[in-house]
Backbone as CSV, one residue per row, in Angstrom:
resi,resn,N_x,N_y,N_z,CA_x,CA_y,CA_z,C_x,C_y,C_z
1,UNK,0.843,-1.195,0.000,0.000,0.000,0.000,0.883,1.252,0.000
2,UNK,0.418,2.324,-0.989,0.898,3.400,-0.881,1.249,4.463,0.403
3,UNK,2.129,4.993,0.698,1.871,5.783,2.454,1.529,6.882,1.518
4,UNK,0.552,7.409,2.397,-0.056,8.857,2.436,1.145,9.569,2.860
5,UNK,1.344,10.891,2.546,2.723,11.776,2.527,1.899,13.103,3.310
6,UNK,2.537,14.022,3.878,2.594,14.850,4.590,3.584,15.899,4.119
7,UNK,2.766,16.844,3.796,3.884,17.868,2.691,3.681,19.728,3.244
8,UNK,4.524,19.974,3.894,4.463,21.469,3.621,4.502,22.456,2.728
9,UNK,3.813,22.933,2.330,3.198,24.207,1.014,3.363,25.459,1.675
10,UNK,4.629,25.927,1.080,4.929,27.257,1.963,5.436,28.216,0.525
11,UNK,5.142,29.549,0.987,5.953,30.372,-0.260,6.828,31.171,-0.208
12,UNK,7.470,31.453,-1.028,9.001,32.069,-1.289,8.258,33.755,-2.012
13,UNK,8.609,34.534,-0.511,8.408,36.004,-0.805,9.200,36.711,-0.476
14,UNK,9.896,37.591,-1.180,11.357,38.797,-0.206,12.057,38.113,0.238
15,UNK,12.508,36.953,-0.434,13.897,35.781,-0.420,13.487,35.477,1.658
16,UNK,11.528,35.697,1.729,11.297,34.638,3.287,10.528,33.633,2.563
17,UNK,10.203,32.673,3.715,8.836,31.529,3.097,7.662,32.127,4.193
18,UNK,7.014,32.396,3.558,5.936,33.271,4.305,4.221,32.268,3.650
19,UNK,3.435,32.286,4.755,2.202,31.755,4.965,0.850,32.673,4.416
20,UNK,0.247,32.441,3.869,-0.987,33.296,3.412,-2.343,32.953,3.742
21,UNK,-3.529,33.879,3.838,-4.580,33.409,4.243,-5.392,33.723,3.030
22,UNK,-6.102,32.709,2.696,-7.127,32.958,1.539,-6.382,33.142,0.443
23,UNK,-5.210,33.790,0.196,-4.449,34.097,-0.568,-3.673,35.620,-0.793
24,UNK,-3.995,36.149,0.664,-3.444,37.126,1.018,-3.160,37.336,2.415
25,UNK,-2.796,38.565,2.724,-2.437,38.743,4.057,-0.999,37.634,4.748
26,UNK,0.037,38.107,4.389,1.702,37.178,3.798,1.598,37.152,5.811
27,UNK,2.145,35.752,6.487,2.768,36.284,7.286,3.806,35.156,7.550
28,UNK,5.238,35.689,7.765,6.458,35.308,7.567,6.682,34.162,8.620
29,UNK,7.524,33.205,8.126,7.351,31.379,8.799,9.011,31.870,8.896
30,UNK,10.149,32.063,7.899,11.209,32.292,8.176,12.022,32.051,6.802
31,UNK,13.437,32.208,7.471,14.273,32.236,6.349,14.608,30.627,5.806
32,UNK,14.379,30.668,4.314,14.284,29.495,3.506,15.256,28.221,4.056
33,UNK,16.398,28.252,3.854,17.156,27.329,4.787,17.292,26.757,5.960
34,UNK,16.767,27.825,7.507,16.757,27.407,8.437,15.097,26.513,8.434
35,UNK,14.020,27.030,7.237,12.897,26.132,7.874,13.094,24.790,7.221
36,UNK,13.679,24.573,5.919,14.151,23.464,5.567,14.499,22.714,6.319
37,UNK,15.871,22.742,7.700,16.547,22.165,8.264,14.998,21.701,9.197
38,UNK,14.256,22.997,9.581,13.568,22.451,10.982,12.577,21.156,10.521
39,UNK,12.108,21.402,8.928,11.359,20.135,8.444,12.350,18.812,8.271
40,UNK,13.246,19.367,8.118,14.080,17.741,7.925,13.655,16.857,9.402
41,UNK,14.189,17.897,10.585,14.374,17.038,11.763,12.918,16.856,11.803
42,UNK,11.823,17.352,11.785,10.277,16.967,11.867,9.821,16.121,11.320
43,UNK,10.680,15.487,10.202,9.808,13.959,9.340,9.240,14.107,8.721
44,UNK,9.139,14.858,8.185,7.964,15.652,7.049,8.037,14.916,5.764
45,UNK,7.145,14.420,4.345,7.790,13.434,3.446,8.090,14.159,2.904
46,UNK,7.901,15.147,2.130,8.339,16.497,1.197,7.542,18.018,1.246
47,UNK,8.429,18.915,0.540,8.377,20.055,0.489,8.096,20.875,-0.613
48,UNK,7.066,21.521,-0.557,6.731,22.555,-1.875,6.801,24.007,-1.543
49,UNK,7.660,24.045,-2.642,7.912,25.793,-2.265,7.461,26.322,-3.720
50,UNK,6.510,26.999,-3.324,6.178,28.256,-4.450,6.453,29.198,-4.468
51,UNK,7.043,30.154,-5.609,7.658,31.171,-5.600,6.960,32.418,-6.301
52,UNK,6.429,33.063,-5.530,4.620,33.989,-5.727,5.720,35.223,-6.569
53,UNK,6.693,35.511,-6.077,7.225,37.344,-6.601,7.559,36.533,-8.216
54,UNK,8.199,35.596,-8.094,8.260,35.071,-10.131,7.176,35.052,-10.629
55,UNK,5.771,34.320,-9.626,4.996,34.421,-10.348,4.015,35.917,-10.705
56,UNK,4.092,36.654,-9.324,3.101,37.788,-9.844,4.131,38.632,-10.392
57,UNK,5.444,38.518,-10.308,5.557,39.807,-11.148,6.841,39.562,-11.916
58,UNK,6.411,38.336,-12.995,7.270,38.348,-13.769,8.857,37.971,-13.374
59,UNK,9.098,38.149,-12.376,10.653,37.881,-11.893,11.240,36.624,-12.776
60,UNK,12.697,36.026,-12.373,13.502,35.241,-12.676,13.206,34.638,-11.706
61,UNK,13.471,33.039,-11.921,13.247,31.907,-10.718,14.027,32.441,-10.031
62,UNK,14.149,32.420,-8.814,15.095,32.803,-7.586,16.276,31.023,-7.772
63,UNK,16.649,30.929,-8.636,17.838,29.795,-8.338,18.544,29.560,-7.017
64,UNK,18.985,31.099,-6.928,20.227,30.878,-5.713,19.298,30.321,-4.478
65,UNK,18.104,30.822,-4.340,17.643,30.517,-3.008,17.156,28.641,-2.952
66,UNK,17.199,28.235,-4.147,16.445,26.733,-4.694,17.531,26.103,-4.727
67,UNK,18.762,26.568,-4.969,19.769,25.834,-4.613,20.048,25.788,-3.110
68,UNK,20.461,26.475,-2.512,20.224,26.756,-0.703,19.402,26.024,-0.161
69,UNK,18.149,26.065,-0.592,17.135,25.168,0.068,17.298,23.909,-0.307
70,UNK,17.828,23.034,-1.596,18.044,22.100,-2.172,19.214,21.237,-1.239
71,UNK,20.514,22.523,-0.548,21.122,21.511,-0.149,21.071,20.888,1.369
72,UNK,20.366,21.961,1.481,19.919,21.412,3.128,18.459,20.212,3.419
73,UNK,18.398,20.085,2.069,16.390,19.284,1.941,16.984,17.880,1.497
74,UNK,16.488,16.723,2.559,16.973,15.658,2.843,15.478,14.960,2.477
75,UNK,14.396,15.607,1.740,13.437,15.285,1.532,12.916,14.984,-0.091
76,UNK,12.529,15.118,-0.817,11.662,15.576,-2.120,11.001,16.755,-2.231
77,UNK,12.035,18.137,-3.158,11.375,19.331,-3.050,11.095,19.881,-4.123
78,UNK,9.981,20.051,-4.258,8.844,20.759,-5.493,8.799,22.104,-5.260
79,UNK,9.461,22.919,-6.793,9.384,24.046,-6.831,8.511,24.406,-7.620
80,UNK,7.720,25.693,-7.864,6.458,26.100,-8.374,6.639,27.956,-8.617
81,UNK,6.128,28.348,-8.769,6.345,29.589,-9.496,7.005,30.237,-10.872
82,UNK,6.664,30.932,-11.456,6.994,31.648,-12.899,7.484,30.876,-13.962
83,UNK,6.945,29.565,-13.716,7.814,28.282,-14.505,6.776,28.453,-15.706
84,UNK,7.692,28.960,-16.634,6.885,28.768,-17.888,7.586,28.471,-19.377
85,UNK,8.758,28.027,-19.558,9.494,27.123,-20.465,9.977,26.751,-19.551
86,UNK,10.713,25.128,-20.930,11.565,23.647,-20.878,12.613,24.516,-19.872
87,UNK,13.191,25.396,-20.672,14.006,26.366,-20.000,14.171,26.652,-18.323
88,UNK,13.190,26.962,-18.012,13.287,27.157,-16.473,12.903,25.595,-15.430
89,UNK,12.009,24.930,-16.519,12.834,23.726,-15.233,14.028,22.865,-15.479
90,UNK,14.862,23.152,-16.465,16.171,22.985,-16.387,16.749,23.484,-15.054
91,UNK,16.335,24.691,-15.405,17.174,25.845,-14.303,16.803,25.348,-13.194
92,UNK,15.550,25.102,-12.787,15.146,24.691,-11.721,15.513,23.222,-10.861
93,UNK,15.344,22.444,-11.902,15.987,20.936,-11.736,17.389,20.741,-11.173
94,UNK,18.232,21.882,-12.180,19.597,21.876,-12.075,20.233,22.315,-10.720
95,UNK,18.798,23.271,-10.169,19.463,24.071,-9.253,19.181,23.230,-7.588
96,UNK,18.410,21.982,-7.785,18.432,20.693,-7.216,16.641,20.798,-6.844
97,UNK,16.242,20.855,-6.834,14.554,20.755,-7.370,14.139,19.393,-7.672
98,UNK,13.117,18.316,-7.352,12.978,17.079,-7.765,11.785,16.601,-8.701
99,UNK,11.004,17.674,-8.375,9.756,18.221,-9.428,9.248,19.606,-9.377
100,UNK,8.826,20.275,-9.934,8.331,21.225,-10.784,6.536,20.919,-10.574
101,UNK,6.050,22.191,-10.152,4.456,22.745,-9.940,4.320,23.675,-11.008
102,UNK,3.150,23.507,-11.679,3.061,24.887,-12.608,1.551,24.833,-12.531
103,UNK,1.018,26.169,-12.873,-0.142,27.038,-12.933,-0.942,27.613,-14.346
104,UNK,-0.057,28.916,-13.801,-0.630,29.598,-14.855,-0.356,29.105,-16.370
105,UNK,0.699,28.713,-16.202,1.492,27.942,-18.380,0.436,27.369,-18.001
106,UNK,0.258,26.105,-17.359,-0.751,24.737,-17.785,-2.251,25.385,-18.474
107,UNK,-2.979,26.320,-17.601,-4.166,26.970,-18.349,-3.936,27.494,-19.571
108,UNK,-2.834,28.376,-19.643,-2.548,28.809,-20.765,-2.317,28.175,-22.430
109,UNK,-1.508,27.023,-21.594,-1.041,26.570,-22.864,-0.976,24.942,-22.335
110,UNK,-1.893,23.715,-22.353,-1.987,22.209,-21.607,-0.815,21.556,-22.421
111,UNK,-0.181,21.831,-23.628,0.580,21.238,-24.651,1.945,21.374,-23.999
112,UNK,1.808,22.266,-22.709,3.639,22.393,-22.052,3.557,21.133,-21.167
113,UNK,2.367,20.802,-20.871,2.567,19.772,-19.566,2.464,18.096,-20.332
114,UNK,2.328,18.096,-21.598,2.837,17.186,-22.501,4.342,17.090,-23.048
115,UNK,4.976,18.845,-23.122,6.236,18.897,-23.671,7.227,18.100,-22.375
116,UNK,6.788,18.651,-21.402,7.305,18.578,-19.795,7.116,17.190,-19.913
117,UNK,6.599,16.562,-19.539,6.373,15.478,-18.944,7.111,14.403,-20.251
118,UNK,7.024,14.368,-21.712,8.163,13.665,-22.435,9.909,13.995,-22.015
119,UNK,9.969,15.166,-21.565,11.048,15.276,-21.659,11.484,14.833,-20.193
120,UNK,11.057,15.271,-19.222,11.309,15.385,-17.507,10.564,13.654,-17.063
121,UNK,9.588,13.444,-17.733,8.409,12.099,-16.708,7.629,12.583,-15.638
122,UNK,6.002,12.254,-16.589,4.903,12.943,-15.572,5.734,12.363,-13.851
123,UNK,6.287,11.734,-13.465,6.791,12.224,-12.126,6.798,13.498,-11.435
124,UNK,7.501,13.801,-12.160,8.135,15.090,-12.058,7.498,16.810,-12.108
125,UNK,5.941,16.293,-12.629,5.277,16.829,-13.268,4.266,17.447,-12.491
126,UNK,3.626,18.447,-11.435,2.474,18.929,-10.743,2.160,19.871,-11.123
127,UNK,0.622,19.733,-11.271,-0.160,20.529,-12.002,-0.757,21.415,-10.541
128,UNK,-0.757,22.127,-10.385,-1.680,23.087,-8.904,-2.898,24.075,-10.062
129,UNK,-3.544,23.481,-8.941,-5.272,24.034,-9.219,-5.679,24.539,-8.161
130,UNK,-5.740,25.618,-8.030,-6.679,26.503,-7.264,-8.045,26.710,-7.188
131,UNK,-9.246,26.258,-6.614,-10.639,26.523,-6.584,-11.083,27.124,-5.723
132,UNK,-12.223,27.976,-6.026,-13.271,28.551,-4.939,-14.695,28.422,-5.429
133,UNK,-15.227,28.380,-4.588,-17.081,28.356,-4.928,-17.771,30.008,-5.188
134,UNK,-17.648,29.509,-6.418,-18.562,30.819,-6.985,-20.137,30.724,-7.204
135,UNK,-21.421,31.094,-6.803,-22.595,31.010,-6.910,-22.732,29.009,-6.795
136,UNK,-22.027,28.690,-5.833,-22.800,27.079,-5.462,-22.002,26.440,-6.581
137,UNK,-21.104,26.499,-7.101,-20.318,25.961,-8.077,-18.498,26.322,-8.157
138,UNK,-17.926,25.033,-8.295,-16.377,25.604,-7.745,-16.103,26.054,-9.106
139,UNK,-15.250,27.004,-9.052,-14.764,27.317,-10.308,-12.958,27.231,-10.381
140,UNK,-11.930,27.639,-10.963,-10.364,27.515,-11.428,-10.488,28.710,-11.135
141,UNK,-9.225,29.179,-9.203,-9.129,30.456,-9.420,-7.607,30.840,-9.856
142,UNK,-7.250,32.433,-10.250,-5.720,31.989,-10.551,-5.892,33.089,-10.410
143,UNK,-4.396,33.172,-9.380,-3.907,34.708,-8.858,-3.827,36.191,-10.119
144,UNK,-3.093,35.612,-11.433,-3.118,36.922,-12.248,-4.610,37.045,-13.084
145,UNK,-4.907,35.742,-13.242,-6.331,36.204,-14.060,-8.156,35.981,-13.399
146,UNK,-8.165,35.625,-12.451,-9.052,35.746,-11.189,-9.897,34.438,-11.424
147,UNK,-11.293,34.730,-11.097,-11.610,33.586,-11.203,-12.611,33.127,-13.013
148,UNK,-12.131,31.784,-12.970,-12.480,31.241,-14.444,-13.449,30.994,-14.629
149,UNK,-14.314,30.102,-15.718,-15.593,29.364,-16.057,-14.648,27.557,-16.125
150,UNK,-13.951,27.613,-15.132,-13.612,26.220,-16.193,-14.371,25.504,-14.577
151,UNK,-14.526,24.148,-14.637,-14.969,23.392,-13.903,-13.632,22.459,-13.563
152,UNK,-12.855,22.711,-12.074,-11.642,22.122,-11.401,-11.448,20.519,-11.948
153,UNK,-12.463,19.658,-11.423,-11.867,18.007,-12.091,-11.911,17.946,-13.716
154,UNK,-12.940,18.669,-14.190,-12.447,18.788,-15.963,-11.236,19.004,-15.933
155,UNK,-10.536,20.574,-15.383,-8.863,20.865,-15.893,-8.445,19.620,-15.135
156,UNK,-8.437,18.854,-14.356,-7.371,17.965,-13.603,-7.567,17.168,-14.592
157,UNK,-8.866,16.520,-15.176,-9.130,15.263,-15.811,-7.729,15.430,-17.055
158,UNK,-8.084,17.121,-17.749,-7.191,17.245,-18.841,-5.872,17.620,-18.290
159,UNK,-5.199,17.815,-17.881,-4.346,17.836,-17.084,-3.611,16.142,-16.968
160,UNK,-4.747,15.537,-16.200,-3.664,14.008,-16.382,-3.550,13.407,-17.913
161,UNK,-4.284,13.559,-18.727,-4.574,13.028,-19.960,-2.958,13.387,-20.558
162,UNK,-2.854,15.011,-20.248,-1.354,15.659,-20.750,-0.400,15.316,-20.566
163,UNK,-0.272,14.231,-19.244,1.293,14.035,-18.998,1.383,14.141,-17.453
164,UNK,0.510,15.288,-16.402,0.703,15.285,-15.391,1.030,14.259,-14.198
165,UNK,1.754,14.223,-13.509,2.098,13.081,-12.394,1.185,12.861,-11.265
166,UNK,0.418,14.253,-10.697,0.284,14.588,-9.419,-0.489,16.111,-9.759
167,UNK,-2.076,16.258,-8.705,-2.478,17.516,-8.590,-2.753,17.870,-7.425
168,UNK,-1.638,19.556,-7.125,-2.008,20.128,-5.712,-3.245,21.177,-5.742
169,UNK,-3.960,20.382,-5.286,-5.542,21.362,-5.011,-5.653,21.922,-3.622
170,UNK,-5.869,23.199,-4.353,-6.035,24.183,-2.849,-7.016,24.806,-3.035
171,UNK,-7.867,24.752,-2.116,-9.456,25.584,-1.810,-8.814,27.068,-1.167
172,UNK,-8.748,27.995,-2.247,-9.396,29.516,-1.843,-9.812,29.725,-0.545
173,UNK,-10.701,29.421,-0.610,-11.841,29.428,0.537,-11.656,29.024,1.894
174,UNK,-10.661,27.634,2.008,-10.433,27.259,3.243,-8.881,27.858,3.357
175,UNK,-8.042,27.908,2.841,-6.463,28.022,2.594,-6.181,29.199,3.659
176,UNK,-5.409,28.914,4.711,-5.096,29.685,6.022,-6.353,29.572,6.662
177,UNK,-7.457,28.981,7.153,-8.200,29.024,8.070,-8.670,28.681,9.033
178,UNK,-7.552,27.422,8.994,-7.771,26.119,10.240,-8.854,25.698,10.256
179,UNK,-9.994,25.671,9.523,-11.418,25.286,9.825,-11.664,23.672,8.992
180,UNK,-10.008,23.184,8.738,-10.398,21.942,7.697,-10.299,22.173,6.603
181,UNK,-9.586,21.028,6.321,-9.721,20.947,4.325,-11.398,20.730,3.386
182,UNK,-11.565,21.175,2.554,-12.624,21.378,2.171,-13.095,20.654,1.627
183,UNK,-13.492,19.263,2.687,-14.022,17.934,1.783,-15.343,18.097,0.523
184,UNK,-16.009,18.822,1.060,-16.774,18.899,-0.068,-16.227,19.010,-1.808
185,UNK,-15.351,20.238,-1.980,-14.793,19.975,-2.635,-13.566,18.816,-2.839
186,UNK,-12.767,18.092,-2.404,-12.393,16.788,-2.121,-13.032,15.776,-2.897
187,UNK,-14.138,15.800,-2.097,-15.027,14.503,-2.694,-15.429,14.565,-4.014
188,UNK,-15.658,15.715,-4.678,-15.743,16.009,-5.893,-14.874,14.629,-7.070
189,UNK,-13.381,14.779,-5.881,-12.527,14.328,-7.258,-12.152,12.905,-6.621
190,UNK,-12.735,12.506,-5.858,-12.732,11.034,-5.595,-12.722,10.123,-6.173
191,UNK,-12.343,9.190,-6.541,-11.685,8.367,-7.264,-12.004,8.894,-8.698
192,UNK,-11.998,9.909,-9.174,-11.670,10.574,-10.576,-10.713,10.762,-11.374
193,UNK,-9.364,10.710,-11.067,-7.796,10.334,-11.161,-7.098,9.323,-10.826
194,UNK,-6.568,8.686,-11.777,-5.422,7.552,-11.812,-4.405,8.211,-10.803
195,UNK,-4.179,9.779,-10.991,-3.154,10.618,-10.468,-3.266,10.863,-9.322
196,UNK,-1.971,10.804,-8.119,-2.499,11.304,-7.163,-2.648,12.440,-6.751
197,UNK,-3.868,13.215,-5.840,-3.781,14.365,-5.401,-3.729,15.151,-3.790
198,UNK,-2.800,15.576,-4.176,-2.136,16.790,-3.044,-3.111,17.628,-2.703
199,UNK,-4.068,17.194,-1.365,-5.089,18.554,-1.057,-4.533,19.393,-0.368
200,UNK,-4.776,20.584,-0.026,-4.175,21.699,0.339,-5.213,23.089,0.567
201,UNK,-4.566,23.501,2.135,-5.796,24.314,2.826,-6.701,24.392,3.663
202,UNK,-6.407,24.548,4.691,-6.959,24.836,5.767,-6.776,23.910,6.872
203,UNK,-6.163,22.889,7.101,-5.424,22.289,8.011,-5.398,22.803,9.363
204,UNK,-6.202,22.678,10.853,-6.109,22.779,11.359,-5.295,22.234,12.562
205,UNK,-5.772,21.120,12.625,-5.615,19.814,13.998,-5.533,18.706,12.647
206,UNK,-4.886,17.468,13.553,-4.513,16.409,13.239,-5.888,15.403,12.635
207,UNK,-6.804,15.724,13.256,-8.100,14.969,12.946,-8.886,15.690,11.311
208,UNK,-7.789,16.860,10.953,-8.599,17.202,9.704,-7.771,16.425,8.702
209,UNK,-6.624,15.748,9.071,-6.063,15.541,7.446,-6.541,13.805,7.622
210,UNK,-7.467,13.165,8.675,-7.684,12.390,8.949,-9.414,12.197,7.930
211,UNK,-10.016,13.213,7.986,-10.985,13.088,7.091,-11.310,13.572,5.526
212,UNK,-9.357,14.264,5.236,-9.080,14.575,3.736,-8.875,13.036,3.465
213,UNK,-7.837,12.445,4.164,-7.611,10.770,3.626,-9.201,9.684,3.171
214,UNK,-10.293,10.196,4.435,-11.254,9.431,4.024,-11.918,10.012,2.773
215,UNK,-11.536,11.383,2.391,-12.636,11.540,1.275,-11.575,11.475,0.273
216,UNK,-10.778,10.979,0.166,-10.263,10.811,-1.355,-8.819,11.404,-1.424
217,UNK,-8.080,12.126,-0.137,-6.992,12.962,-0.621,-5.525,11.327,-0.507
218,UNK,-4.687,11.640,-1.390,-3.850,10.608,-1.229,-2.173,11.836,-0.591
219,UNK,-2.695,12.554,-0.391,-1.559,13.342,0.288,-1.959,14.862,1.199
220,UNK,-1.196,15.054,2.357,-1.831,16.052,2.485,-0.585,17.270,2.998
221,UNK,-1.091,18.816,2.054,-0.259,19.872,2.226,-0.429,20.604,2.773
222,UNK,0.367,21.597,3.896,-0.225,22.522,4.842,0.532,23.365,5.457
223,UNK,0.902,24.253,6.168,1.610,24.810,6.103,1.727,25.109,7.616
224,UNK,0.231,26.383,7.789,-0.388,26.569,9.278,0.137,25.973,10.463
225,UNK,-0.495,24.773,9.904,-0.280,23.995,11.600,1.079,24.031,11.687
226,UNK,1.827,23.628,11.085,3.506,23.598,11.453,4.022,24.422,11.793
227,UNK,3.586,25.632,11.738,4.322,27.010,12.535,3.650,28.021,13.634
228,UNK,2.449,27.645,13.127,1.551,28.670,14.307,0.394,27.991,14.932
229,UNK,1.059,26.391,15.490,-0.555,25.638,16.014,0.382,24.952,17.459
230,UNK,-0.031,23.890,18.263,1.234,23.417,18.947,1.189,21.942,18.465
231,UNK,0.340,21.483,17.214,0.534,19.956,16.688,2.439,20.028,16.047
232,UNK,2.428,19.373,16.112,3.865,18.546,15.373,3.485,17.466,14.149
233,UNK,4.261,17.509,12.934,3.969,16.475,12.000,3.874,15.080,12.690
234,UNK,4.976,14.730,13.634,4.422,13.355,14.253,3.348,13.108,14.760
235,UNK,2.907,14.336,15.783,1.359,14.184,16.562,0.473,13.928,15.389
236,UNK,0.633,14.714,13.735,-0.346,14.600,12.823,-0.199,12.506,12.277
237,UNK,0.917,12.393,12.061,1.003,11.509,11.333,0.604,9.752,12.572
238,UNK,0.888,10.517,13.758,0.585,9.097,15.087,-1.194,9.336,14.577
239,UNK,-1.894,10.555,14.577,-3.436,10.337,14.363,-4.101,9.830,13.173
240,UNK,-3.126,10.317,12.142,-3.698,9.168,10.767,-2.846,7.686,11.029
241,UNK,-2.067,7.640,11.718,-1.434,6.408,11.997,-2.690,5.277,12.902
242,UNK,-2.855,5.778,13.809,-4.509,5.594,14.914,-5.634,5.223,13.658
243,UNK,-5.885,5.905,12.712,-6.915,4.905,11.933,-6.772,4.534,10.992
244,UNK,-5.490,3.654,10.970,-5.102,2.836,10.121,-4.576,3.728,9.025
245,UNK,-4.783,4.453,8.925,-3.934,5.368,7.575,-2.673,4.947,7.402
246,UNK,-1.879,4.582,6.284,-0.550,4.151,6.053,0.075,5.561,5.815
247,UNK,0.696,5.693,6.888,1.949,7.132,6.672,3.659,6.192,6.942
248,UNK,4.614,7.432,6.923,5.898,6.804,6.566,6.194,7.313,8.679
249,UNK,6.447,6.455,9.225,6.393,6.883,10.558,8.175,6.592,10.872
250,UNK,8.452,7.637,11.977,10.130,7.620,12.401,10.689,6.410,12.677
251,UNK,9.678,5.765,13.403,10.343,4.714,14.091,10.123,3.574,12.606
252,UNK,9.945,3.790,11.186,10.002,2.547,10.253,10.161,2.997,8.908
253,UNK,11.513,3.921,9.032,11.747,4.569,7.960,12.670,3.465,6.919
């Protein structure tokens, strides 16, 4: 059986990794390297760092800082932001990166996450989808172009068809709120993908990533609790451990 993974989703702002609510309001977790180290010793299975200043404003991947974080990450670390040519996940890969998240290209253009994935292996490959409920219906939201008409498991459906490995879905709506991941939406995409998906958002207590696993999530990303709650990834991973959930635990690495 597959272990369910436990992944921190943190972002790379003003060379900090800083936490967001809803998708605003930044507040700073710390400097990129030292939180790396503190997830290593925490057991964490991997790390996604998105890089919001490449993406909203055009910037250059921050390399130097992806290398830095690369050599201290004893984990699997997924970089995400302004990735939009073969080109930059070279750069990115090179700069020790183990997969690549992309966004905005994938809407734009689904034929990169086919180019990507021949050349790199849908492994390597995460597609992040953003949703919120607009009038009783989720819709594709995206930071530069707001919210879409597309319907979230359609883009995932096309999305895996392309090449994708893996989709990190994050609810708008719940993302910084501690009130729980947003099974409703969850259940949506329940057994709807061969691919697995990374839910993400709103993570409070240990008992919420306990009822993302029952509705369908095969991984779970979060950020919150790890810096501003008093759970610990072990306290999270002993409670999906408690109902049978297969996680990767310290003592059977």
């Amino acid at each position: 059986m597959l272990k369910h993974r436990l992944i921190p989703c943190v972002l790379l702002k003003d060379w900090q990794l800083v936490k967001s609510i809803q998708f605003d309001s930044y507040r700073t977790i710390g400097h990129p390297t030292t939180t790396v180290r503190v997830y290593n010793a925490r057991n964490v299975d991997e790390l996604i760092v998105l890089d919001i200043d490449a993406s909203l404003k055009n910037e250059e991947i921050n390399t130097e800082i992806i290398s830095d974080m690369a050599d201290e990450c004893f984990m699997p670390l997924t970089i995400g932001g302004g990735i939009d040519s073969i080109d930059h996940i070279y750069q990115v890969l090179e700069a020790g990166a183990d997969k690549i998240s992309i966004n905005s290209k994938a809407i734009e253009n689904q034929t990169f996450i086919n180019e990507a994935a021949k050349i790199f292996g849908s492994q390597c490959i995460v597609c992040s989808i953003d949703a919120k409920k607009i009038d009783n219906q989720y819709r594709v939201y995206n930071k530069k172009l707001g919210v879409l008409d597309i319907d979230p498991l359609t883009l995932a459906r096309e999305y895996e068809s392309k090449g994708a490995g893996e989709i990190l879905l994050t609810s708008v709506d719940n993302e910084g709120t501690q009130k729980g991941y947003n099974l409703e939406l969850l259940h949506l995409f329940k057994d709807k993908l061969q691919i697995p998906i990374i839910i993400n958002g709103g993570m409070g207590k240990p008992g919420h990533g306990v009822d993302a696993i029952k509705n369908g999530a095969d991984a779970l990303a979060a950020a919150y609790i790890f810096h501003f709650s008093q759970y610990t990834p072990a306290q999270i991973k002993e409670e999906l451990y408690k109902f049978n959930i297969s996680v990767r635990m310290a003592f059977n690495n």
